[in-house]
C-alpha positions as a Markdown table, in Angstrom:
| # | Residue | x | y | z |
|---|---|---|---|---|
| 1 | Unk | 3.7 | -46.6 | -0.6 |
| 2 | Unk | 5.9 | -47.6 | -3.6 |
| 3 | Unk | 8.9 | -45.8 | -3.7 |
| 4 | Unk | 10.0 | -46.4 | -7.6 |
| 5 | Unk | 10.8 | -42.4 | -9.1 |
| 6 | Unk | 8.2 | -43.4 | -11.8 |
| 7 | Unk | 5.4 | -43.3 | -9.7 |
| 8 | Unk | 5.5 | -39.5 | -9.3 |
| 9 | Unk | 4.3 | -39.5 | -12.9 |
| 10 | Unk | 1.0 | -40.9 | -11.6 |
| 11 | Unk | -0.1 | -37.6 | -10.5 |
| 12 | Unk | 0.1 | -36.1 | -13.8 |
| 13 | Unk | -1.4 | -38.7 | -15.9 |
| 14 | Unk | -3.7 | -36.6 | -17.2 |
| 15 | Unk | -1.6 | -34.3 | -18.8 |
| 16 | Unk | -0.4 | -37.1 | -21.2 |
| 17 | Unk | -1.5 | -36.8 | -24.8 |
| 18 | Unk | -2.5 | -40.1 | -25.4 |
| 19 | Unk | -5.0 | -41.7 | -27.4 |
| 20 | Unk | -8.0 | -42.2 | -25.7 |
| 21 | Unk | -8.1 | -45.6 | -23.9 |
| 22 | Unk | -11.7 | -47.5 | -23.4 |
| 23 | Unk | -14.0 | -46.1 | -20.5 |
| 24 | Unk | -16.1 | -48.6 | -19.3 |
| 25 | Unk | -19.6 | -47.8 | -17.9 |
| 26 | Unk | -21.3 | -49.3 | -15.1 |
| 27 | Unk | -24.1 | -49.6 | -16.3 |
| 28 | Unk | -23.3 | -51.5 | -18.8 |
| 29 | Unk | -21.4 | -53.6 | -16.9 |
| 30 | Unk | -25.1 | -54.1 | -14.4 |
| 31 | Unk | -26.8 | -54.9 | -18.1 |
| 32 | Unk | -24.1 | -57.8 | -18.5 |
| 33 | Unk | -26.0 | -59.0 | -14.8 |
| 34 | Unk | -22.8 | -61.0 | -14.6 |
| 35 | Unk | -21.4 | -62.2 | -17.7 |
| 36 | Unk | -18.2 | -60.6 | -18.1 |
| 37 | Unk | -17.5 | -57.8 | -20.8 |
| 38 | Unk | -14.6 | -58.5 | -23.4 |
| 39 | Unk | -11.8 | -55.7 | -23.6 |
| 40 | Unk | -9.3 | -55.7 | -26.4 |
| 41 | Unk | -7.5 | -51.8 | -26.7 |
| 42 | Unk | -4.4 | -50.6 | -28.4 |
| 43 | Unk | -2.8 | -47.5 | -25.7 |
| 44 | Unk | -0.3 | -45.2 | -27.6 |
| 45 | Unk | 2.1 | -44.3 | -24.2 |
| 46 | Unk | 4.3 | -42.3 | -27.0 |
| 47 | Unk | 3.8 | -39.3 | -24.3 |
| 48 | Unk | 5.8 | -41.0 | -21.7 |
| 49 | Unk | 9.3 | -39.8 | -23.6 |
| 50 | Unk | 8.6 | -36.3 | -23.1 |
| 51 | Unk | 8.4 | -36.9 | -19.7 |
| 52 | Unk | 11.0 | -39.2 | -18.6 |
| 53 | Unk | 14.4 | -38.9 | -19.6 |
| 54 | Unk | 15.3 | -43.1 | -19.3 |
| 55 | Unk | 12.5 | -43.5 | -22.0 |
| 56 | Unk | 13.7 | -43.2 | -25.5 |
| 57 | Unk | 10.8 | -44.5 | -27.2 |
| 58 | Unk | 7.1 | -46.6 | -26.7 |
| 59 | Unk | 5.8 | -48.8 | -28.7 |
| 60 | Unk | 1.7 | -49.4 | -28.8 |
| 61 | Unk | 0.9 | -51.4 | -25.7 |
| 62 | Unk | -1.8 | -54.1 | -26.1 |
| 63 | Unk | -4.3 | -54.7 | -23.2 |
| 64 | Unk | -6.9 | -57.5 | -23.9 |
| 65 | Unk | -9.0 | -58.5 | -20.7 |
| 66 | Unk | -12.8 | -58.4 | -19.4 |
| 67 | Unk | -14.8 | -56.6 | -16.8 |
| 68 | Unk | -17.7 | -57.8 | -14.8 |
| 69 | Unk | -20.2 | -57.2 | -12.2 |
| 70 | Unk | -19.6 | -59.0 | -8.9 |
| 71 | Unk | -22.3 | -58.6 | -6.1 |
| 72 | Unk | -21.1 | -54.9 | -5.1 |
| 73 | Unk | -18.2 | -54.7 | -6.5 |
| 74 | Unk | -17.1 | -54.4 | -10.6 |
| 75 | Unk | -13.7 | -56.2 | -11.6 |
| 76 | Unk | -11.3 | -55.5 | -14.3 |
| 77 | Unk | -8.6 | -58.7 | -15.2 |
| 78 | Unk | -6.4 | -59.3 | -18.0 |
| 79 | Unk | -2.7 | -58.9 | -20.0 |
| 80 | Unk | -0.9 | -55.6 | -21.0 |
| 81 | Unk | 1.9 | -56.2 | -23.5 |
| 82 | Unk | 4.3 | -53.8 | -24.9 |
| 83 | Unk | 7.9 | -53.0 | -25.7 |
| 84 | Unk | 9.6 | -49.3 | -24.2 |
| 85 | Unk | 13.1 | -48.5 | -25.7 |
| 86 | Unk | 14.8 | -47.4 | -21.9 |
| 87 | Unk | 18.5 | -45.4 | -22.5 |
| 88 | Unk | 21.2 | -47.5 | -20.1 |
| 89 | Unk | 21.7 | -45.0 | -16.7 |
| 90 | Unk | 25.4 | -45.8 | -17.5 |
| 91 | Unk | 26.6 | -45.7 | -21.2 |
| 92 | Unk | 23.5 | -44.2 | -22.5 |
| 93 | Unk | 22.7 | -46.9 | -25.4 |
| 94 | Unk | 19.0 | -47.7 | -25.9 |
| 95 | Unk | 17.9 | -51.0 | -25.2 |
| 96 | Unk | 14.7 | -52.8 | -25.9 |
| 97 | Unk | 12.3 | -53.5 | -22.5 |
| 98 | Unk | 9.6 | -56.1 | -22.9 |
| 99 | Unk | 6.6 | -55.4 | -21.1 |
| 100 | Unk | 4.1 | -58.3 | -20.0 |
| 101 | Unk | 1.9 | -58.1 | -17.1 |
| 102 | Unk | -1.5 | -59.0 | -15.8 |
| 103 | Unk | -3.9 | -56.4 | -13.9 |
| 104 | Unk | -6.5 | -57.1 | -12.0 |
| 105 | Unk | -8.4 | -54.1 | -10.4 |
| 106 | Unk | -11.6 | -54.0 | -8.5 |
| 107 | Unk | -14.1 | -51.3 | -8.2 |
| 108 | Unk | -17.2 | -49.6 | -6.1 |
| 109 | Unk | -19.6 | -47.3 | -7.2 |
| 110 | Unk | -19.6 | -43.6 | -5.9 |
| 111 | Unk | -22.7 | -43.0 | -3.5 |
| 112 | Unk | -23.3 | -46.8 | -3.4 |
| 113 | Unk | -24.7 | -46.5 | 0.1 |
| 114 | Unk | -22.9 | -49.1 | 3.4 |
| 115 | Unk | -20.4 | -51.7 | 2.0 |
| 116 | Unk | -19.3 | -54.4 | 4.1 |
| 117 | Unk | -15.8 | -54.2 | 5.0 |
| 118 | Unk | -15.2 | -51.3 | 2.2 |
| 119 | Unk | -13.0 | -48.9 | 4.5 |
| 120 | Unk | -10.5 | -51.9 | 5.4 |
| 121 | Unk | -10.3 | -52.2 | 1.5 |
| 122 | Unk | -9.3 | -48.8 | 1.0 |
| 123 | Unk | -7.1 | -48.8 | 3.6 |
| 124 | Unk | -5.2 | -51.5 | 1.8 |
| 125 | Unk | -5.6 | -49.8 | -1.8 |
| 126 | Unk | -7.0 | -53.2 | -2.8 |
| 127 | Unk | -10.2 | -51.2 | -4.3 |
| 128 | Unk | -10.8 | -47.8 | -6.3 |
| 129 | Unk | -13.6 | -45.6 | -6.7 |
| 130 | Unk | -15.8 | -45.5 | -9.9 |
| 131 | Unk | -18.8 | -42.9 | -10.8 |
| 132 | Unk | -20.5 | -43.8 | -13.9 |
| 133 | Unk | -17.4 | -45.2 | -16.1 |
| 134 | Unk | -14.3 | -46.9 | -15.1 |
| 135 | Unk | -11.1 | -45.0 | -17.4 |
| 136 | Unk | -8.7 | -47.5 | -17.2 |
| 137 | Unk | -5.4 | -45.8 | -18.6 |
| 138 | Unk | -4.6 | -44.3 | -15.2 |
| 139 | Unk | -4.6 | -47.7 | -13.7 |
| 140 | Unk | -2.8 | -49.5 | -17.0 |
| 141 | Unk | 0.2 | -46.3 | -16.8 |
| 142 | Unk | 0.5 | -47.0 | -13.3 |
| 143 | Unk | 1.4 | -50.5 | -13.6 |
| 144 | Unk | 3.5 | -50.0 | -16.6 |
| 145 | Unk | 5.6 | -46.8 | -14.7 |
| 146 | Unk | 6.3 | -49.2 | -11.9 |
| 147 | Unk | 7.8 | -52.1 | -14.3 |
| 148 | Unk | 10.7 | -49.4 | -14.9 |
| 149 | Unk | 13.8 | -50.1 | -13.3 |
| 150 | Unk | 14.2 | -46.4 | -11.5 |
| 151 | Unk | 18.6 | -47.1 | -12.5 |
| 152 | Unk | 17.7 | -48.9 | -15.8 |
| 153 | Unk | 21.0 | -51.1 | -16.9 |
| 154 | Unk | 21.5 | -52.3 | -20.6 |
| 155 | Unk | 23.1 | -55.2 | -18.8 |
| 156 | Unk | 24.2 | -55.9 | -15.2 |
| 157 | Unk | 27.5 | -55.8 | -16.3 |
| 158 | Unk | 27.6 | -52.3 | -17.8 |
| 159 | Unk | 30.5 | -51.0 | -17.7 |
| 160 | Unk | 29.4 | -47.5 | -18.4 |
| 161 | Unk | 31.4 | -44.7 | -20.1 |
| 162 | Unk | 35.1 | -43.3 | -19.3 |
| 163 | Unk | 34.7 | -40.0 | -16.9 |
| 164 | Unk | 37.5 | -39.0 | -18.7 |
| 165 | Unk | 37.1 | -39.4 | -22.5 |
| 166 | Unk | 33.7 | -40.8 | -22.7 |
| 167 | Unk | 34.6 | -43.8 | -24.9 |
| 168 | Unk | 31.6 | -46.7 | -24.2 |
| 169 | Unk | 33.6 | -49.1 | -22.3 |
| 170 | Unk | 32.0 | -51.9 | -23.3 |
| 171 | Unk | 33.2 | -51.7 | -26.8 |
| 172 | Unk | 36.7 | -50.4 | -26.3 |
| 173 | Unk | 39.2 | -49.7 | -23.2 |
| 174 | Unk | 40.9 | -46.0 | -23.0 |
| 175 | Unk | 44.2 | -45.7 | -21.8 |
| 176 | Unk | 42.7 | -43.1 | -19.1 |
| 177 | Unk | 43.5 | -43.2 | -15.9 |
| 178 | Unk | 41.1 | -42.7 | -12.7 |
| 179 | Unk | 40.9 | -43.7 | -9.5 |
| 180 | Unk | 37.9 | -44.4 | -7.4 |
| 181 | Unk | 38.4 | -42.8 | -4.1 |
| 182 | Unk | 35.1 | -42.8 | -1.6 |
| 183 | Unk | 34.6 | -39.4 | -1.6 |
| 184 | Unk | 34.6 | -39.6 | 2.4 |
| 185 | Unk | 37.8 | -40.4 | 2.3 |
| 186 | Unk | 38.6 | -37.9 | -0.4 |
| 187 | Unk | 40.3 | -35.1 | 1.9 |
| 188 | Unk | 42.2 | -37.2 | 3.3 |
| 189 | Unk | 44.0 | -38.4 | 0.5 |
| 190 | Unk | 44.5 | -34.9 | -0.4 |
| 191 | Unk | 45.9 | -34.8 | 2.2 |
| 192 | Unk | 48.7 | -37.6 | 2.0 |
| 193 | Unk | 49.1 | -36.1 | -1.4 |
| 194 | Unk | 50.4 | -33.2 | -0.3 |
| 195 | Unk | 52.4 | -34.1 | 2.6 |
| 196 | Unk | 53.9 | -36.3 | 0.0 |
| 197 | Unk | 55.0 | -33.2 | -2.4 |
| 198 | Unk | 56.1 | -30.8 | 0.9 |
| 199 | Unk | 58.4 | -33.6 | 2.2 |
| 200 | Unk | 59.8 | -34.0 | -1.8 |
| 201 | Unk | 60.3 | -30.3 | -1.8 |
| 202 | Unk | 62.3 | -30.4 | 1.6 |
């Protein structure tokens, strides 16, 4: 199971106020007998901010693909694009993240009857279960969520803001002072600290 912090928001997907993204029925996909079904839809993700506090903004995201009918089974393929405005984990500045990735899902219908080799599929979440349309903006979400670094960076050299005065030290140094100290070995240099001061006061 992936891990990524994002993923959680799966779950709750729909609770998003988003624009309605293209349902695609079965059996119009069986009407095709084959010939795959062009898929061009604009998805407004604009809900994701109120529910992530790394996401600043989301521009439209693009998805342009096809779905077809294959034997059993009914496949979706193609290209999400996008752009998401992420706040750096360390100084806070918003930074642009370009999105671009292909999806490819495949599909069975609900109270099909015996599929060959169907339970080993599921198993291996390689296939997902479809009544009489297919919504794909679970699906499309999903794979956007878990593009998100779950510590997104501006830059891997961040250097983050000052503990102290919270000047962006990236731009300008402070003449604060702080030491990192594991905090495992915290104690005990409080404690050499003040063995340090009694031995001055003796």
């Amino acid at each position: 199971m992936l891990t990524n912090p994002y993923s959680k928001a799966i779950i709750t997907l729909v609770a998003f106020e988003v624009k309605p993204f293209m349902s695609i029925s079965l059996k119009t996909l069986k009407q095709q007998h084959g010939k795959a079904l062009v898929i061009e839809e604009e998805i407004d993700f604009s809900s994701l901010v109120k529910n992530h506090a790394d996401i600043a903004k989301v521009f439209p995201f693009h998805f342009r693909g096809e779905a077809y009918q294959l034997t059993d089974f009914y496949v979706v393929e193609g290209m999400i694009r996008g752009e998401i405005i992420l706040k750096c984990s360390r100084c806070l500045t918003e930074f642009s993240y370009p999105v671009q990735l292909p999806l490819k899902l495949t599909f069975f219908e609900k109270n099909q009857g015996a599929i060959e080799g169907l339970d080993e599929m599921k198993e291996a979440g390689d296939i997902h279960e479809a009544e009489d349309n297919i919504d794909l903006l679970p699906y499309v979400a999903e794979e956007v969520l878990l593009q998100i670094d779950p510590v997104p960076l501006c830059h891997k050299e961040c250097k983050g803001l000052c503990p102290r005065c919270g000047k962006d030290l990236n731009l300008e140094s402070c003449e604060c002072v702080t030491e990192n100290i594991d905090p495992r070995l915290a104690d005990l240099a409080k404690f050499f600290d003040d063995d340090h001061e009694g031995g001055q006061s003796r």
